[in-house]
FIDOTOR-394390 format. One record per residue (C-alpha): residue in one letter; residue number from 0; x, y, z. Coordinates in nm, 4 decimals, padded with zeros to 6 digits. Each point is the difference from the previous one (the first is absolute). Layout:
N
<pt A,NUM,<X,Y,Z>>
...
This chain:
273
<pt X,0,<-15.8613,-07.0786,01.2395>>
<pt X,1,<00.3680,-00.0859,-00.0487>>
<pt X,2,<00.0646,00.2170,00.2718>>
<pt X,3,<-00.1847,-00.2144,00.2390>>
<pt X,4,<00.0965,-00.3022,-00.1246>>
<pt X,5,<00.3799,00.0768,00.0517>>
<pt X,6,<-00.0558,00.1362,00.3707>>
<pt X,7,<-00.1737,-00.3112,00.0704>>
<pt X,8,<00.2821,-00.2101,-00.1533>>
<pt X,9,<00.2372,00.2093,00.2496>>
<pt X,10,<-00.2286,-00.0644,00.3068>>
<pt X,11,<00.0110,-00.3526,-00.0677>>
<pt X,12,<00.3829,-00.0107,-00.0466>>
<pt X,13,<00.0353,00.1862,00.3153>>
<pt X,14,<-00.1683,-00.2205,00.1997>>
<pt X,15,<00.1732,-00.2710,-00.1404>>
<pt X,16,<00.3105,00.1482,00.1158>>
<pt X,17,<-00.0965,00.0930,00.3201>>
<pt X,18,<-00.1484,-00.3906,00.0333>>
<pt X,19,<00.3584,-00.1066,-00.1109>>
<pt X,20,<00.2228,00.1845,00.2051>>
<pt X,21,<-00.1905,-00.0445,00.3053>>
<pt X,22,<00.0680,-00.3999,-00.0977>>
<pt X,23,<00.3358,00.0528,-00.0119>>
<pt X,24,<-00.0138,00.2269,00.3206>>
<pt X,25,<-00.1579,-00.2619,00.1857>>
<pt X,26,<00.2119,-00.2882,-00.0975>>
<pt X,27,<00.3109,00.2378,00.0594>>
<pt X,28,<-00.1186,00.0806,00.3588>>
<pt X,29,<-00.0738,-00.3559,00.0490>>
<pt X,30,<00.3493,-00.1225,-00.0773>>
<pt X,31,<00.1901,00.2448,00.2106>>
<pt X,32,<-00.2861,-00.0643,00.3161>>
<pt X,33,<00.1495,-00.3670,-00.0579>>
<pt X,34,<00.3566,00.1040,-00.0332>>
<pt X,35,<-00.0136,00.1921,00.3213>>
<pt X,36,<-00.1476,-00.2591,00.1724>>
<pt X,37,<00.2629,-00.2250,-00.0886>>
<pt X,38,<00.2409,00.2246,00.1165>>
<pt X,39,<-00.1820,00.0647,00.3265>>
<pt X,40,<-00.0120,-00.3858,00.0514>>
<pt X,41,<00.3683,-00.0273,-00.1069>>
<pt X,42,<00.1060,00.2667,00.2375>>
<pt X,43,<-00.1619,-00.1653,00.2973>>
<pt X,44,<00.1387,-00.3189,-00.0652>>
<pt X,45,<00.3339,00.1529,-00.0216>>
<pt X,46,<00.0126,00.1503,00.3394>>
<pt X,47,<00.1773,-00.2122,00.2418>>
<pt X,48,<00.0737,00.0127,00.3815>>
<pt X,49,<00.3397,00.0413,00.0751>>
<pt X,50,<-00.0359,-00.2404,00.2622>>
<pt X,51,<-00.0042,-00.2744,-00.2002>>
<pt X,52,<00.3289,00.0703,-00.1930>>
<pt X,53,<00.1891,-00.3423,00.0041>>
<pt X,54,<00.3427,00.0732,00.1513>>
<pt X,55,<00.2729,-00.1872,00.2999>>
<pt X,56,<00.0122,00.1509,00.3080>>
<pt X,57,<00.2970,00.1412,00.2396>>
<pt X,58,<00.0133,-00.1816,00.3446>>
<pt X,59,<-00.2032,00.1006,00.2751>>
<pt X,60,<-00.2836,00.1886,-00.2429>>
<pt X,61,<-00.3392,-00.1310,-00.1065>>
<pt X,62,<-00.0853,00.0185,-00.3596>>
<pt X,63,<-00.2710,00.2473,00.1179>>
<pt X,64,<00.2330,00.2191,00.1480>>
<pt X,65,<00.2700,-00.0081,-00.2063>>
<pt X,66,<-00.2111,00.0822,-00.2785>>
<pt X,67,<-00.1831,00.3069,00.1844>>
<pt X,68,<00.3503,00.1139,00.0520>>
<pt X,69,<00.1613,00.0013,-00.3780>>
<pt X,70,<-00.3691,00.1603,-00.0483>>
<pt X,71,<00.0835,00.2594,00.2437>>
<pt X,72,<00.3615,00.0743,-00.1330>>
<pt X,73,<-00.1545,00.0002,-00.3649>>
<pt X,74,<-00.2772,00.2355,00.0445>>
<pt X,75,<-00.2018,-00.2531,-00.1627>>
<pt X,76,<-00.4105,-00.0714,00.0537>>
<pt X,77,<-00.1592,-00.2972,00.1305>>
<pt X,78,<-00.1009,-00.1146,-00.3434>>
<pt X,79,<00.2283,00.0689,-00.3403>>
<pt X,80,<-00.1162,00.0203,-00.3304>>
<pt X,81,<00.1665,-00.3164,-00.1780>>
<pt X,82,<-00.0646,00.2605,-00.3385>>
<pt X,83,<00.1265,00.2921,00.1267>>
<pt X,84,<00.3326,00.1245,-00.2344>>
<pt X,85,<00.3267,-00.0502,00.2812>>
<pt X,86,<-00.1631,-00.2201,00.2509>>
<pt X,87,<00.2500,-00.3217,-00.0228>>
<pt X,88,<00.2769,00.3321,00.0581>>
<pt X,89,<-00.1662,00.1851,00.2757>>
<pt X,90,<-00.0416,-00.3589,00.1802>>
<pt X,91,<00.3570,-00.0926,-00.0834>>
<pt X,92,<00.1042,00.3643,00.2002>>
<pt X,93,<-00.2477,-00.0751,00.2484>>
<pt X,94,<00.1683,-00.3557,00.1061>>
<pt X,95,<00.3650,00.0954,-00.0758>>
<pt X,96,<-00.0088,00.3013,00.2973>>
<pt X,97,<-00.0671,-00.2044,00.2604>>
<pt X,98,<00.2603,-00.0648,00.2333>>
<pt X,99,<-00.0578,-00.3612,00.0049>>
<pt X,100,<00.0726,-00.0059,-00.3773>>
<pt X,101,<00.3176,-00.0422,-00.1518>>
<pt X,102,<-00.0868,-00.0484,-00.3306>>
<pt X,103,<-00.3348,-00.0372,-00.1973>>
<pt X,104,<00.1112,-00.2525,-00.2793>>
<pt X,105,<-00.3400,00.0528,-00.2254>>
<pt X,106,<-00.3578,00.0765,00.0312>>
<pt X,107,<-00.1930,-00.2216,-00.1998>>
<pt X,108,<-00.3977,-00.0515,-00.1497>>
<pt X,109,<-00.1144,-00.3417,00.1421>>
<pt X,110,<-00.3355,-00.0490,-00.1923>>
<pt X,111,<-00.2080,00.2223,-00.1432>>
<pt X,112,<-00.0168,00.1834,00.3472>>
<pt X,113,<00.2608,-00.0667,00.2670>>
<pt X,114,<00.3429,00.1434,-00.0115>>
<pt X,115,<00.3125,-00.1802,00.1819>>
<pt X,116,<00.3162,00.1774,00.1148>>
<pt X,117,<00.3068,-00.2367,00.0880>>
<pt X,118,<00.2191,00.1944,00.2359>>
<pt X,119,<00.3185,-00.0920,00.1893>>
<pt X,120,<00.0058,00.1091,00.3816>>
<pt X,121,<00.2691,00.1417,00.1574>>
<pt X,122,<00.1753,-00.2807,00.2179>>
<pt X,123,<00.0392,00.1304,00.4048>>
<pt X,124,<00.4218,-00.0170,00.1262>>
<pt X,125,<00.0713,00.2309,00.2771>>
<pt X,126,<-00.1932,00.1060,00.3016>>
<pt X,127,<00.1181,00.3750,00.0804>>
<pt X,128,<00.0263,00.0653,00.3773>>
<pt X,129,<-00.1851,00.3997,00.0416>>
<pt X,130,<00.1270,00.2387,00.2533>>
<pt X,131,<-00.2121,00.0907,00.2281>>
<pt X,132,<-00.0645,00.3668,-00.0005>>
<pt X,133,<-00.2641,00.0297,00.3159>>
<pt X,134,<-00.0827,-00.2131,00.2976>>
<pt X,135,<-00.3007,-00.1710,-00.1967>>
<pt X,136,<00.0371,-00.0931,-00.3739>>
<pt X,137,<-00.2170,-00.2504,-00.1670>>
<pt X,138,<00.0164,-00.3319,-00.0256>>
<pt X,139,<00.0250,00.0238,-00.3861>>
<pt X,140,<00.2430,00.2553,00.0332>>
<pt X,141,<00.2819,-00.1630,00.2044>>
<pt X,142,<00.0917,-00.2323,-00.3265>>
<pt X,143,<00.0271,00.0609,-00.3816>>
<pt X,144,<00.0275,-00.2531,-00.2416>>
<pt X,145,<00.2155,-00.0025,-00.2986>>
<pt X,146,<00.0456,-00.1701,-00.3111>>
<pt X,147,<00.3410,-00.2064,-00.1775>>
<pt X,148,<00.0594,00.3863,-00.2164>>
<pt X,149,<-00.0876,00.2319,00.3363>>
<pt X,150,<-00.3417,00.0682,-00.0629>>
<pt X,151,<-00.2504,00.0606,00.2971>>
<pt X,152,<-00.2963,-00.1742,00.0218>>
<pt X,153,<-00.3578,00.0677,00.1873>>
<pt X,154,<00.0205,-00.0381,00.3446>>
<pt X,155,<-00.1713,-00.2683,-00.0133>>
<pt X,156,<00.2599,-00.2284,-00.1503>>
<pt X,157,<00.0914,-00.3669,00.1571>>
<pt X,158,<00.3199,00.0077,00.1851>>
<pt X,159,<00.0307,-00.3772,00.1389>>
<pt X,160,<00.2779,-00.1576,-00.1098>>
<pt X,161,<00.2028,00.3553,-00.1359>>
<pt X,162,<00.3365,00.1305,00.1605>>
<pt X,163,<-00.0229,00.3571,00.1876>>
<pt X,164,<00.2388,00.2272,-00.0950>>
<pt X,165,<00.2107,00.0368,00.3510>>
<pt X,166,<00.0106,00.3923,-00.0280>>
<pt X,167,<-00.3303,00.2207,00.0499>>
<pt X,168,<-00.0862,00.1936,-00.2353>>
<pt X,169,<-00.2185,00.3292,00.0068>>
<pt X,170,<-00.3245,00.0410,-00.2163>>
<pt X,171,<00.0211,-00.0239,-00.3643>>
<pt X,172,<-00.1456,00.3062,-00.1352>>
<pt X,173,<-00.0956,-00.1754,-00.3148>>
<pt X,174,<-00.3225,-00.1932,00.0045>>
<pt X,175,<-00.0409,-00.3613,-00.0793>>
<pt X,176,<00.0796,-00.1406,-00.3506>>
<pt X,177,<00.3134,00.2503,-00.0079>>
<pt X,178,<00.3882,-00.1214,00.0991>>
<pt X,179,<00.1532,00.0909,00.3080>>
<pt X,180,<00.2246,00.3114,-00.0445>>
<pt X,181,<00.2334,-00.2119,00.2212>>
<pt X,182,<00.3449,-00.2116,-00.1669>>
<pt X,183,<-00.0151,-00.2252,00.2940>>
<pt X,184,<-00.3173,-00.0920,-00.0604>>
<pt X,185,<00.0085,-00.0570,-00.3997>>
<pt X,186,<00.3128,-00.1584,00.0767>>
<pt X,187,<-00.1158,-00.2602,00.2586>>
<pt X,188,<-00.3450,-00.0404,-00.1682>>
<pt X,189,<00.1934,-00.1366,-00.3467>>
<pt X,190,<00.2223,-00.1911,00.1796>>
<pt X,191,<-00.2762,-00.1939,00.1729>>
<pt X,192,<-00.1739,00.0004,-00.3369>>
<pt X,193,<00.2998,-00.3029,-00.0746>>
<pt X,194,<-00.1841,-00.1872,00.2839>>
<pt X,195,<-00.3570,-00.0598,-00.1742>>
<pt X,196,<-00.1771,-00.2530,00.1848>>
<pt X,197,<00.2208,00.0015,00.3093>>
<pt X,198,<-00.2256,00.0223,00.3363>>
<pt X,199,<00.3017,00.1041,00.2262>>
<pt X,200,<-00.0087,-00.0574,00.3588>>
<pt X,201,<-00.1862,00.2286,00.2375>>
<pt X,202,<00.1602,00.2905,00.1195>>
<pt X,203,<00.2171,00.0041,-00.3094>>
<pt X,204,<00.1905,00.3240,-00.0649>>
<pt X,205,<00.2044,00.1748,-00.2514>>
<pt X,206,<00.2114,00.2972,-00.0175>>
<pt X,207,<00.2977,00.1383,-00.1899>>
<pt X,208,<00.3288,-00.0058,00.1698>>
<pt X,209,<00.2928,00.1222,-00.2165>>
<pt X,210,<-00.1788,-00.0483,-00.3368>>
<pt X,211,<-00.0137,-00.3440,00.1534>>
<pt X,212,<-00.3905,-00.1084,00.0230>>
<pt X,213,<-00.0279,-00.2431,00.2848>>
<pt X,214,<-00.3618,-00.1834,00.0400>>
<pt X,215,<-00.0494,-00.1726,00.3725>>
<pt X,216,<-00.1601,-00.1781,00.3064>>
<pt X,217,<00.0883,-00.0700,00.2796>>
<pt X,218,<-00.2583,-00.3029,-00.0325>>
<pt X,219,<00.1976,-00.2979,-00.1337>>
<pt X,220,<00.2604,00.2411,-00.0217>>
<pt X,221,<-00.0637,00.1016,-00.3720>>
<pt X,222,<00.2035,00.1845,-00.1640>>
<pt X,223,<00.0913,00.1208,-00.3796>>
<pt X,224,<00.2847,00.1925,-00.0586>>
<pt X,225,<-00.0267,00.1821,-00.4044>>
<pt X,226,<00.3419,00.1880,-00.0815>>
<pt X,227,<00.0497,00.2370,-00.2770>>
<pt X,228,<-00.0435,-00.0912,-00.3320>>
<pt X,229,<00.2224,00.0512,-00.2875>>
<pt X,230,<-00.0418,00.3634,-00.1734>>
<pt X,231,<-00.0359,-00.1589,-00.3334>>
<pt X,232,<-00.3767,-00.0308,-00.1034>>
<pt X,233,<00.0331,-00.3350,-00.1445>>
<pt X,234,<00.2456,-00.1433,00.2405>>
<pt X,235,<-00.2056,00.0657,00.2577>>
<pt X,236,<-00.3005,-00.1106,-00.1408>>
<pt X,237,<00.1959,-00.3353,-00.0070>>
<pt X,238,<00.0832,00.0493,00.3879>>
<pt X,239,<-00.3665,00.0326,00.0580>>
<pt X,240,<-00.0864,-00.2786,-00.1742>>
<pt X,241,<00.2593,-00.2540,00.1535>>
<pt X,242,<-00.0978,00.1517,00.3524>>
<pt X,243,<-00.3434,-00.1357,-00.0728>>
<pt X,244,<00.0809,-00.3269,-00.0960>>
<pt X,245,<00.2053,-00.0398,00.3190>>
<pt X,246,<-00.2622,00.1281,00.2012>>
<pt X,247,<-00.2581,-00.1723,-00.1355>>
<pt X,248,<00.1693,-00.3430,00.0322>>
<pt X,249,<00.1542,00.0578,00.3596>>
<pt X,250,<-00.3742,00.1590,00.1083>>
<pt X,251,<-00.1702,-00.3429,-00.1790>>
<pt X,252,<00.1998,-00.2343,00.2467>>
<pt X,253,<-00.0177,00.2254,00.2739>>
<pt X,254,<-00.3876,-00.0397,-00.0520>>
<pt X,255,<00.0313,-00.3825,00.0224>>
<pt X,256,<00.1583,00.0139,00.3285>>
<pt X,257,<-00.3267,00.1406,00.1313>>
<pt X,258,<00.2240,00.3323,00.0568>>
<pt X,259,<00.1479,-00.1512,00.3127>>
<pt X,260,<00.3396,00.0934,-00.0203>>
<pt X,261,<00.1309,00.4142,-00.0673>>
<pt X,262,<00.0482,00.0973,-00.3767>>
<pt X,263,<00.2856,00.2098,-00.0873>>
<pt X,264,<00.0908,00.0986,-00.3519>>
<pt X,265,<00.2371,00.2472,-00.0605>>
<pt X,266,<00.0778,00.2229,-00.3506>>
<pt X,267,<00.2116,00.2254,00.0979>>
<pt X,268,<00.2051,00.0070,-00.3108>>
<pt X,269,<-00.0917,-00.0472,-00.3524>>
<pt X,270,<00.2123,-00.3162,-00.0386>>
<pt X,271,<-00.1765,-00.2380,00.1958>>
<pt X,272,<-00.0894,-00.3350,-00.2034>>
């Protein structure tokens, strides 16, 4: 009779166990359905076309395909996962390798799901005359642009308003967004960087004469003579800097003349006041 009695009492508790921990199953299985569903929502909601990244743009590129282009360079997808470890990095590399980029300051979260990257473009100086190697070249190939540290930029590049370097030059071998293997050109193109703002006259050309870099049209006539500067690093940072001022002041009333009459400025030594 005991007998009986006790396996009854262990049927009963075993169903009782098996009713319990099926509970707990359930509401187990329940809560982790839920928590991947949340995390199913929240990774939808955190992919983002790249096309909408909020960003300046270089001169003569839509925002379309500007972006399509850092995309390109990056190796990046049409949508990014705003959750995905490295993003803000890999879209930092993506912008900062393209050849209209000199500098990506910082990519930041706008919102809960936009990024912006602030970047600084790399500001056109030189146009680069190419020697022709066979009767037909391209259009886009007879001219290089340059920027104020040497740097060539996409063929595509504005060159209205830019000096041409008076001396052909062949092909660079290096492709856009690298400097010019050339002195004459990193030379001329830093020099001319001391002339931000200045549309100079058409026709305008420089060259290097005797470590003397003369800038000039015939148009006006125009003409800027910049000598040698002092070997001392500081002293001829000062040079620079009082060159500027004299420019900028003789250019500012040559302006208000309408630019009737020539303008001739000459540093040809380090002493001028």
């Amino acid at each position: 009779m005991k007998n009986i009695v006790f396996s009854w009492l262990g049927f009963c508790f075993v169903i009782v166990v098996s009713f319990v921990s099926c509970g707990v199953l359930i509401h187990f299985l329940s809560k982790a359905d839920y928590s991947f569903n949340r995390l199913i929502v929240s990774r939808h909601n955190s992919l983002q076309l790249f096309a909408n990244i909020n960003c300046s743009l270089p001169p003569v590129l839509s925002k379309e395909e500007f972006l399509n282009e850092v995309r390109y360079l990056g190796n990046l997808k049409e949508e990014y996962d705003l959750l995905e470890e490295g993003i803000l990095a890999r879209i930092f590399n993506a912008f900062q390798v393209h050849p209209w980029v000199q500098k990506v300051v910082d990519v930041q979260r706008e919102g809960p799901q936009k990024i912006k990257v602030i970047l600084e473009f790399r500001t056109p100086a030189l146009v680069v005359p190419i020697t022709p190697i066979k009767d037909q070249i391209e259009a886009a190939d007879k001219f290089r642009v340059v920027d104020v540290n040497g740097v060539i930029l996409p063929k595509n590049a504005p060159q209205v308003g830019l000096p041409v370097l008076a001396l052909p030059l062949p092909f660079p071998t290096d492709k856009a967004g690298v400097q010019w293997k050339n002195e004459q050109v990193i030379s001329c193109a830093k020099i001319l960087g001391c002339f931000s703002g200045v549309v100079f006259p058409t026709g305008c050309l420089i060259e290097v004469k005797d470590d003397v870099v003369l800038i000039y049209s015939e148009i006006g006539p125009f003409k800027i003579v910049w000598g040698p500067l002092s070997k001392n690093e500081q002293i001829a940072n000062q040079e620079v800097d009082e060159r500027k001022t004299i420019f900028k002041t003789k250019y500012s009333a040559w302006k208000q003349t309408d630019m009737k009459d020539g303008f001739i400025i000459n540093f040809s030594n380090s002493t001028q006041k």
